[in-house]
py3Dmol code that shows the C-alpha trace and the ligand (Angstrom):
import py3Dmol

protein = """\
ATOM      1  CA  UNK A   1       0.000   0.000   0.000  1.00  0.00           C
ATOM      2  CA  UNK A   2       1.538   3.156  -1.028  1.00  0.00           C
ATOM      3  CA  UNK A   3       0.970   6.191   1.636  1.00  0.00           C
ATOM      4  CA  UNK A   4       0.868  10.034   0.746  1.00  0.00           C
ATOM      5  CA  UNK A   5       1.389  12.436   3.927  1.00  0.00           C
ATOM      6  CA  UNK A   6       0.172  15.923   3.878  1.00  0.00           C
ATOM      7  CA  UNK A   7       2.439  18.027   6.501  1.00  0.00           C
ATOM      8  CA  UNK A   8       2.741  21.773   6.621  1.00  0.00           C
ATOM      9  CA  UNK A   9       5.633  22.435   9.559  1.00  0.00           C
ATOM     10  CA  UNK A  10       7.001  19.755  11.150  1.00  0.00           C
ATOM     11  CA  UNK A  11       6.823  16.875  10.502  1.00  0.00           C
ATOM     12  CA  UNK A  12       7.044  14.917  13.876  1.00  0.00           C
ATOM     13  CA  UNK A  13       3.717  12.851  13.071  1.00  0.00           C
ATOM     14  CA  UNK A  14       5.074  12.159   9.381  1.00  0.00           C
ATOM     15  CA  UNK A  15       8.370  10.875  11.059  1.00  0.00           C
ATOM     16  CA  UNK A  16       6.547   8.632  13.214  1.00  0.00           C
ATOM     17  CA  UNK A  17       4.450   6.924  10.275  1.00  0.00           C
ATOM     18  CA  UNK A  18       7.943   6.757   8.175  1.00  0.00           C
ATOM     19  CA  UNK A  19       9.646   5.056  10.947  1.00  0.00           C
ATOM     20  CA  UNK A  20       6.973   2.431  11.521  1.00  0.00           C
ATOM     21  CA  UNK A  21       6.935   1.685   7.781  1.00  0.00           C
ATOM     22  CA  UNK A  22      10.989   1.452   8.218  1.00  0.00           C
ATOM     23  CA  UNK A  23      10.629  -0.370  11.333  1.00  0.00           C
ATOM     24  CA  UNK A  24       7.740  -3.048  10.025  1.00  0.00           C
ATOM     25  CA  UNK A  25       5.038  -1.962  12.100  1.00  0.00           C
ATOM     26  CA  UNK A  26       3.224  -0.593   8.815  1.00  0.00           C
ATOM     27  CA  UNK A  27       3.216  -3.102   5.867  1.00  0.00           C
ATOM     28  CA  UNK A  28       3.258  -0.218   3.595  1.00  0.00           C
ATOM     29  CA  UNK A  29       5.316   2.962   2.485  1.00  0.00           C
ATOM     30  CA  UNK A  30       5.203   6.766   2.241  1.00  0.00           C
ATOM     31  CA  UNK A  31       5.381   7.052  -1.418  1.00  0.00           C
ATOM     32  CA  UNK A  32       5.191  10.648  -1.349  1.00  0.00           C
ATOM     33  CA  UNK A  33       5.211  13.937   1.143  1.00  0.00           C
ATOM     34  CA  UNK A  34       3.578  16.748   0.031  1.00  0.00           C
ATOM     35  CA  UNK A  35       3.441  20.460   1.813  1.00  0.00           C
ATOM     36  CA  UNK A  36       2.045  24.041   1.388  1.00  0.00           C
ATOM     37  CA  UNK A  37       4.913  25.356   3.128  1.00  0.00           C
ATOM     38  CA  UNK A  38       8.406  25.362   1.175  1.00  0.00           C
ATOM     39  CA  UNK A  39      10.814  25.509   4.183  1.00  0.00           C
ATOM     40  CA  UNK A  40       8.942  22.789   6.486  1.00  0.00           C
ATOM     41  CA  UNK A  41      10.618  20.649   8.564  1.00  0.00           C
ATOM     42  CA  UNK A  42       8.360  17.631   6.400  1.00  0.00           C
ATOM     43  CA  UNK A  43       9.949  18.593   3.384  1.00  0.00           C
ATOM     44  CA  UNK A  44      13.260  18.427   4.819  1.00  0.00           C
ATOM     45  CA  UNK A  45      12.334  14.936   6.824  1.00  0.00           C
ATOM     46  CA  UNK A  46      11.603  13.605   3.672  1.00  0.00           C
ATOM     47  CA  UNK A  47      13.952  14.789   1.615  1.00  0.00           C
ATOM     48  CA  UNK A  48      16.800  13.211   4.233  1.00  0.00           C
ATOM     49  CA  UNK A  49      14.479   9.865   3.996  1.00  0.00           C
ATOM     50  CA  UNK A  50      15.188   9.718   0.126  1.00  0.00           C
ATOM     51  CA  UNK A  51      11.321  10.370  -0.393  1.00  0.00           C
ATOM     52  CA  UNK A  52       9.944  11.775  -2.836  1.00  0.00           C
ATOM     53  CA  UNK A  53       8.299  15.270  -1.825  1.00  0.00           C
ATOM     54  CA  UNK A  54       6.629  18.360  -3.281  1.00  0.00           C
ATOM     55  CA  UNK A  55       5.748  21.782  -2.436  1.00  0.00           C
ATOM     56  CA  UNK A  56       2.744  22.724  -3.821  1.00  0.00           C
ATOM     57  CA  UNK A  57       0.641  25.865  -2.974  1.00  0.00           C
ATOM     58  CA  UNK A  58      -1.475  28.438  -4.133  1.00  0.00           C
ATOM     59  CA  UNK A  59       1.158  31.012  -3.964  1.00  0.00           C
ATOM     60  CA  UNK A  60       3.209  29.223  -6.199  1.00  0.00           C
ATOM     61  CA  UNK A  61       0.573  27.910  -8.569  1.00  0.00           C
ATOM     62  CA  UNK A  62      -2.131  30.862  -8.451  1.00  0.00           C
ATOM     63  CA  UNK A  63      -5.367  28.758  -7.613  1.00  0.00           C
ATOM     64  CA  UNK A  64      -6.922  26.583  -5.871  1.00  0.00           C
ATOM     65  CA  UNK A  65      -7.840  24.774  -8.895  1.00  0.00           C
ATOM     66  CA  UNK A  66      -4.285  24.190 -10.217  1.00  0.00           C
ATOM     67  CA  UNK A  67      -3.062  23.268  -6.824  1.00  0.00           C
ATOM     68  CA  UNK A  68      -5.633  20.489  -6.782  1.00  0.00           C
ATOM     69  CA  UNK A  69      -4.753  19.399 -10.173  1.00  0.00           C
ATOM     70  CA  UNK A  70      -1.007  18.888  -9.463  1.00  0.00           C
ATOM     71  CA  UNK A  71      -1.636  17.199  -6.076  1.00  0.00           C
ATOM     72  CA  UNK A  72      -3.492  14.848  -7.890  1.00  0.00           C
ATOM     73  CA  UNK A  73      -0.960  14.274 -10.560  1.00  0.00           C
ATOM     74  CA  UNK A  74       1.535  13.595  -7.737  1.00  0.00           C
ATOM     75  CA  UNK A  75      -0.991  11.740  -6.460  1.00  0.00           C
ATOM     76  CA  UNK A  76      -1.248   9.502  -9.225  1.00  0.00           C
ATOM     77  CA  UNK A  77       2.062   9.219  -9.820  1.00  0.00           C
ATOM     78  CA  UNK A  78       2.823   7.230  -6.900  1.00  0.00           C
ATOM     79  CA  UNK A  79      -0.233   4.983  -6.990  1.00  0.00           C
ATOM     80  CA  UNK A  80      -1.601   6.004  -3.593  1.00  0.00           C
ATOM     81  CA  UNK A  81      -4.087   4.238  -1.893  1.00  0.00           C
ATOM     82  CA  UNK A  82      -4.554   6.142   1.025  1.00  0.00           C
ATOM     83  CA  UNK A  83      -3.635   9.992   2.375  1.00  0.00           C
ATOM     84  CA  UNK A  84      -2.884  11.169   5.729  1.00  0.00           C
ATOM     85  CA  UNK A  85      -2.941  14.599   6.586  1.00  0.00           C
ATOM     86  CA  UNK A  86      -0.182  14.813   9.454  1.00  0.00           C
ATOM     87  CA  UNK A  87      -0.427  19.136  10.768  1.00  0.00           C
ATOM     88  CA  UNK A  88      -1.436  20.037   7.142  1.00  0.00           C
ATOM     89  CA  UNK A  89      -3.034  23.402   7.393  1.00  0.00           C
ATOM     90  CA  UNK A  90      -4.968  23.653   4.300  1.00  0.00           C
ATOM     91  CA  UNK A  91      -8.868  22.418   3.434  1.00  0.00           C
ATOM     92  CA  UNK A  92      -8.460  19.901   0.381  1.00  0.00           C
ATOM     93  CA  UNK A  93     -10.291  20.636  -2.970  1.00  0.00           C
ATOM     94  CA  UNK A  94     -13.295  19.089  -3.426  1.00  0.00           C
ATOM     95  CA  UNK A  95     -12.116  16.955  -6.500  1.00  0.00           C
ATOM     96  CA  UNK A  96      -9.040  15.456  -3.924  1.00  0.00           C
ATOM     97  CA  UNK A  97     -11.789  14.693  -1.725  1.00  0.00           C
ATOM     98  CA  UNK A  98     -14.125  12.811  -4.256  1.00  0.00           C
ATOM     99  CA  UNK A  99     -11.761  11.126  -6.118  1.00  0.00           C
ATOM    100  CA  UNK A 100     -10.009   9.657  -2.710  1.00  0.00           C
ATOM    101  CA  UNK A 101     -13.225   9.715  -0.979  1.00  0.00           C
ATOM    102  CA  UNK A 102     -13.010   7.352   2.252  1.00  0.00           C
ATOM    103  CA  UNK A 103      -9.192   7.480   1.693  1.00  0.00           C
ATOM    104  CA  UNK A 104      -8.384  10.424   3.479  1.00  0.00           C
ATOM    105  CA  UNK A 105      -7.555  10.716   6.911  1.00  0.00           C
ATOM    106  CA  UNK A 106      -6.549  13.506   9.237  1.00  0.00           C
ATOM    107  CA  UNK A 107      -4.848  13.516  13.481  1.00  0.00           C
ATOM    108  CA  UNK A 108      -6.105  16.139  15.669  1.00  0.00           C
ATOM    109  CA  UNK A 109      -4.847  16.231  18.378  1.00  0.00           C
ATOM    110  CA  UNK A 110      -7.638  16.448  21.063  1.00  0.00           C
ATOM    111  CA  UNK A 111     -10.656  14.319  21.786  1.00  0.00           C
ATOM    112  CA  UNK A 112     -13.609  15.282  18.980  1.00  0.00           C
ATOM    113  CA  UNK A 113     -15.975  16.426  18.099  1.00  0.00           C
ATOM    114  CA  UNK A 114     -14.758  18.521  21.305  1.00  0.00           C
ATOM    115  CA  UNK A 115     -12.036  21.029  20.793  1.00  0.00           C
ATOM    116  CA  UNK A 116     -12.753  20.788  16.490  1.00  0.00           C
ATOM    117  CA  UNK A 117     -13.356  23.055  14.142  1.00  0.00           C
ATOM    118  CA  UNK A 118     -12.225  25.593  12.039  1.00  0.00           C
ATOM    119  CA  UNK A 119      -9.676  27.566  13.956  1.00  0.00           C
ATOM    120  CA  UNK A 120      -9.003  24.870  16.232  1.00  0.00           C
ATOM    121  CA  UNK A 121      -5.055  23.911  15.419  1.00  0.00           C
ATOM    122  CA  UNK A 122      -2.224  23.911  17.120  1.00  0.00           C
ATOM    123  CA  UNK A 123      -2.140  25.244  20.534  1.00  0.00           C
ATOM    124  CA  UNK A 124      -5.090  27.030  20.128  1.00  0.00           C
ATOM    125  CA  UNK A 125      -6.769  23.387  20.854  1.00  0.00           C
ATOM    126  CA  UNK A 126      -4.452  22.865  24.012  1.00  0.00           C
ATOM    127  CA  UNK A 127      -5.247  25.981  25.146  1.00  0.00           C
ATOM    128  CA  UNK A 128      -9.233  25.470  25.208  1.00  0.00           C
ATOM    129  CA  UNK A 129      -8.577  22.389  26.744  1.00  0.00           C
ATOM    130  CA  UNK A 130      -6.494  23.949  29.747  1.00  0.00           C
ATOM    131  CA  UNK A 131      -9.352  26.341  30.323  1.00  0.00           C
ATOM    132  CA  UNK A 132     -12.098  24.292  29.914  1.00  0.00           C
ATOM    133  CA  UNK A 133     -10.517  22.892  32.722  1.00  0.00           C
ATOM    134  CA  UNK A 134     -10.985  19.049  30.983  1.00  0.00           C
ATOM    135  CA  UNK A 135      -9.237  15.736  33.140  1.00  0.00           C
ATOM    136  CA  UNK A 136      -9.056  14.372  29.348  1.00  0.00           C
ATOM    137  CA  UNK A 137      -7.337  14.995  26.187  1.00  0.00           C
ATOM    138  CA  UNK A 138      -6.496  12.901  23.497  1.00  0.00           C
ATOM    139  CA  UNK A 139      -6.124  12.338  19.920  1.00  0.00           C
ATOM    140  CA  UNK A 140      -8.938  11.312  17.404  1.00  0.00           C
ATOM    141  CA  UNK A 141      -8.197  10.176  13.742  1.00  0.00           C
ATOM    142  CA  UNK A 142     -11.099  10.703  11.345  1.00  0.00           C
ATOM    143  CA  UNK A 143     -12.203  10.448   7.533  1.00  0.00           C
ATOM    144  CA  UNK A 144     -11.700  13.887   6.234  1.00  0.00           C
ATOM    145  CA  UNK A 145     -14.591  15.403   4.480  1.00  0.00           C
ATOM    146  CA  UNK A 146     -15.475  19.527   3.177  1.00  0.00           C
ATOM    147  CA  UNK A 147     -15.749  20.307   6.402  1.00  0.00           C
ATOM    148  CA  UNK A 148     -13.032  21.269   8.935  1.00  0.00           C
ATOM    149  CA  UNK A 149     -13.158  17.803  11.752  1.00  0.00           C
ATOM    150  CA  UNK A 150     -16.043  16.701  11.345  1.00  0.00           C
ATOM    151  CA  UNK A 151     -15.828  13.442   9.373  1.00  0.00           C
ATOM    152  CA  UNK A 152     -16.274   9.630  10.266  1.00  0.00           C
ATOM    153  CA  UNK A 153     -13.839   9.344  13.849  1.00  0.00           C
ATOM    154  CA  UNK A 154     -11.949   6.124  13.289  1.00  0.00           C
ATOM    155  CA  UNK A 155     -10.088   5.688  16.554  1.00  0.00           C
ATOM    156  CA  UNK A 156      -9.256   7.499  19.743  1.00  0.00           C
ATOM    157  CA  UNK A 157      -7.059   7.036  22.642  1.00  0.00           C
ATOM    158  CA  UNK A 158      -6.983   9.204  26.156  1.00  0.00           C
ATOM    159  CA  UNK A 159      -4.293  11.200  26.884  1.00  0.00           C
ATOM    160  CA  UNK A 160      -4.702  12.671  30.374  1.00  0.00           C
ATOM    161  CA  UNK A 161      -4.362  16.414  31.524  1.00  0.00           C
ATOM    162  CA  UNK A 162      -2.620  17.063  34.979  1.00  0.00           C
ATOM    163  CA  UNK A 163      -3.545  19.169  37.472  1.00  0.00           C
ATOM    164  CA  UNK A 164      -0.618  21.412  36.683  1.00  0.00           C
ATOM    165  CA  UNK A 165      -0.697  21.698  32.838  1.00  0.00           C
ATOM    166  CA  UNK A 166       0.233  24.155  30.831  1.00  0.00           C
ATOM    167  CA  UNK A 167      -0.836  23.825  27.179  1.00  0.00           C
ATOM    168  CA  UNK A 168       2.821  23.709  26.499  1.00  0.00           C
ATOM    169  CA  UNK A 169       3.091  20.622  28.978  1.00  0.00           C
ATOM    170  CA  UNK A 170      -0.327  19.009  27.696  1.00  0.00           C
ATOM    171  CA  UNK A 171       0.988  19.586  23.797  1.00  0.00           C
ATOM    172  CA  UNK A 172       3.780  17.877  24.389  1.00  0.00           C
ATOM    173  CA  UNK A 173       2.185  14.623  26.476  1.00  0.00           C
ATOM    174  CA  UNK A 174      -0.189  14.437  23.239  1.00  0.00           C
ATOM    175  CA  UNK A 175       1.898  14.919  20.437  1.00  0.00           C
ATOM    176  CA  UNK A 176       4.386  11.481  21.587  1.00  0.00           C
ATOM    177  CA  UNK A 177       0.593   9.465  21.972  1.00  0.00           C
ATOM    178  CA  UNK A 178       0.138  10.758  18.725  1.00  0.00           C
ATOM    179  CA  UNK A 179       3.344   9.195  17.663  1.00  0.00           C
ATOM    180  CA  UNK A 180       2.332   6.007  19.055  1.00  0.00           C
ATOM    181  CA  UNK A 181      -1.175   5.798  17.938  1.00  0.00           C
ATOM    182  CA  UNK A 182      -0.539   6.860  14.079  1.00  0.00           C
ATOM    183  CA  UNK A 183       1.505   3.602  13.467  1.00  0.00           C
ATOM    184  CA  UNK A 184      -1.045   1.627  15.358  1.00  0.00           C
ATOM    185  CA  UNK A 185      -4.312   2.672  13.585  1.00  0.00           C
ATOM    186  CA  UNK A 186      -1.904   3.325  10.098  1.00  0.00           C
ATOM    187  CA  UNK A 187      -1.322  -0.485  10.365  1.00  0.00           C
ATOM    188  CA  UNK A 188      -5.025  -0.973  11.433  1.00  0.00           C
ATOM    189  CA  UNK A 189      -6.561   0.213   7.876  1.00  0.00           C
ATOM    190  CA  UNK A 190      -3.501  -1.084   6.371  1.00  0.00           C
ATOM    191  CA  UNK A 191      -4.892  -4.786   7.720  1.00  0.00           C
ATOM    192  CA  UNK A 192      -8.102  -3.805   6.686  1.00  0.00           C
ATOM    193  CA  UNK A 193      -9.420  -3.715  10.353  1.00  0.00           C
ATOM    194  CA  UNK A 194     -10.353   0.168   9.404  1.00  0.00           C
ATOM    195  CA  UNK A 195     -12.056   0.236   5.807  1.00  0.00           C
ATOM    196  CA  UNK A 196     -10.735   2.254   2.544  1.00  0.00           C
ATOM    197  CA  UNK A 197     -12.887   2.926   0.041  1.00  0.00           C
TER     198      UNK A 197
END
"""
ligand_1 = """\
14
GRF
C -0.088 17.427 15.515
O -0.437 17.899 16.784
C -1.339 17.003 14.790
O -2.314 16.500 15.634
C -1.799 18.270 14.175
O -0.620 18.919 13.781
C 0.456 18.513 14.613
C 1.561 18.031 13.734
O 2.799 18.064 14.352
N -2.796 18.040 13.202
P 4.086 17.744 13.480
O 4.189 18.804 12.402
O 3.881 16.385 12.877
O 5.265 17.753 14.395
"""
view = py3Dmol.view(width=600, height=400)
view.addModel(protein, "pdb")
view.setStyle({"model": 0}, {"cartoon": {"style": "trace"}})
view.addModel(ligand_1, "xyz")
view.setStyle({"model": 1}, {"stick": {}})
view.zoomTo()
view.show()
């Protein structure tokens, strides 16, 4: 099965799905890495991996119509089968979406459909956690669909939040789950325990 990851900065969750391909975990391979952002930390991951990798935005290409037709020509290129969006900050065109429909896949890192939404990256999630004053976090991975977290959940794991958190100190507990929990639900759809298509 040949993987495309989506990563805008970086790159920490695409490292982790490389390195269980590497390590065997995930019978499959990242074919291709693709970002918006030209001087990402993904872009250099991959390139240091020997992967092949693109930059491809609307700045460089004009609109959001062209982008979408050369992601999909990279796309195609590598015979992918499925796409994970790893911290890629960017909605996907509509014809990515149909013509991978079920295929796509995003990690946020927080339990939805709490804490989701448009808006709701980064540490801006952490930081409505902390002052919701939650006990849990966690990280969901879901279908992606037109609209910003809100497609089929696929899996979920608890990450708790500590009486003395900061959203610095709860980012970090969540991001190395995330690490984990990518390679086990990556080699979960990859068994066909979590359907494509
Ligand atoms: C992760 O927290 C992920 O949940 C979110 O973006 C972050 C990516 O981190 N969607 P990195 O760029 O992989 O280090």
């Amino acid at each position: 099965m040949n993987i495309a990851v989506f990563a805008s900065h970086g790159g920490s969750d695409l490292q982790a799905i490389i390195d269980g391909c590497k390590g065997g975990q995930i019978d499959a391979k990242v074919a291709v890495v693709i970002s918006n952002n030209a001087n990402s930390m993904a872009l250099k991951r991959a390139e240091r991996e020997k992967i092949s990798h693109y930059y491809l935005s609307v700045k460089q290409l004009g609109t959001e119509e062209v982008l979408a037709e050369e992601i999909l020509k990279a796309l195609e290129k590598y015979s992918i089968d499925m796409i994970f969006l790893a911290g890629y900050m960017r909605m996907l065109h509509v014809s990515i979406l149909d013509r991978y429909h079920n295929r796509i896949f995003n990690i946020h890192p927080a339990l939805l459909p709490k804490f989701g939404g448009k808006g709701m990256y980064g540490m801006n999630v952490h930081n409505a956690v902390i002052e919701a004053k939650e006990r849990e976090s966690g990280v969901t991975i879901h279908r992606v669909n037109a609209e910003y977290d809100s497609g089929e959940i696929v899996a979920q794991t608890i990450v708790p939040v500590l009486n003395n958190d900061t959203a610095e100190i709860l980012a970090a507990r969540v991001l190395e789950r995330e690490h984990e929990f990518l390679v086990e639900v990556i080699s979960d759809i990859v068994e066909g325990k979590i359907q494509l298509g």
